[in-house]
C-alpha positions, 0 to 999 in steps of 0.5 A: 133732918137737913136736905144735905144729910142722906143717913143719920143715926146713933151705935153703940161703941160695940157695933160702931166698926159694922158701921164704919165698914160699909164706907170707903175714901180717905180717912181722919181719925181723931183719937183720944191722944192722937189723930190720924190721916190714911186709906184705912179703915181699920180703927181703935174704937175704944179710943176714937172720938172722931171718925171722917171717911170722905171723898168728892162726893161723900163723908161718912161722920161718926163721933162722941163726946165721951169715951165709952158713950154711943157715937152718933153719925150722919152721911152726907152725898152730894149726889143725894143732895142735888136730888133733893135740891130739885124739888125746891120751890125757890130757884135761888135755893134749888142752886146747889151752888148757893147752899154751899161754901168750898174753903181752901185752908193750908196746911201747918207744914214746913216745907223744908222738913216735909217730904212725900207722905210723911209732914212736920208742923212748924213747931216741929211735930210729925205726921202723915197724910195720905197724899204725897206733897199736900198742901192745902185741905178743902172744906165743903160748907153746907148752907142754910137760910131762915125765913128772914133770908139770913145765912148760916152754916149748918155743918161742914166736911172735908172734901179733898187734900190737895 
């Protein structure tokens, strides 16, 4: 397991809501013909895909490949990750700021089409954040060295919208 990971697992498609419930932040659902951005964590499991419950501090993962399979989820704290951090050997690697990458990515938005919660892409599609007036995403980065020095991103997840 990483350092960075706090919980992992799999559930089935019937205890996947028990599961959900015990997380709380923003939330991005991916479905099998739509996504969705909002506070709530009720969801339709029978079409989810993916599931991202996050905050600052936090994301809850839970996704599958297929309809109808398990989910497989893992929990990411960076508090839990610090922790961990501080029994490194290796100054450079004990430096939570040398094992993670923030991004700023914009947002695919009109400007003049969208207004308060509510967005349309370029091309003209609508959909809802909930955060009025976003324009940006961050993304955390969770890195990693090999014994040769190399870096590679191991996973990543949504800190905030911005």
């Amino acid at each position: 397991m990483k350092e960075y990971i706090s919980k992992y697992g799999t559930v089935s498609a019937e205890n996947a809501s028990d599961i959900i419930r015990n997380y709380s932040g923003t939330v991005y659902a991916v479905y099998s013909d739509h996504f969705l951005c909002s506070e709530s964590t009720d969801v339709d499991i029978s079409h989810l895909m993916e599931l991202r419950i996050f905050s600052e501090e936090s994301e809850f993962r839970i996704f599958r490949y297929d309809l109808g399979s398990d989910f497989f989820w893992r929990y990411i704290d960076d508090t839990s990750f610090r922790q961990a951090l501080s029994q490194e050997d290796d100054e450079f690697l004990k430096d939570f700021n040398n094992r993670i990458f923030d991004e700023i990515h914009l947002l695919d938005c009109d400007r003049e089409k969208s207004h308060g919660y509510s967005y349309f892409t370029r091309a003209g599609a609508e959909y809802s954040l909930p955060a009025e007036n976003a324009e940006k995403i961050m993304i955390r980065n969770y890195l990693d060295y090999d014994k040769n020095g190399m870096l590679s991103v191991n996973d990543f997840r949504i800190v905030k919208i911005l």
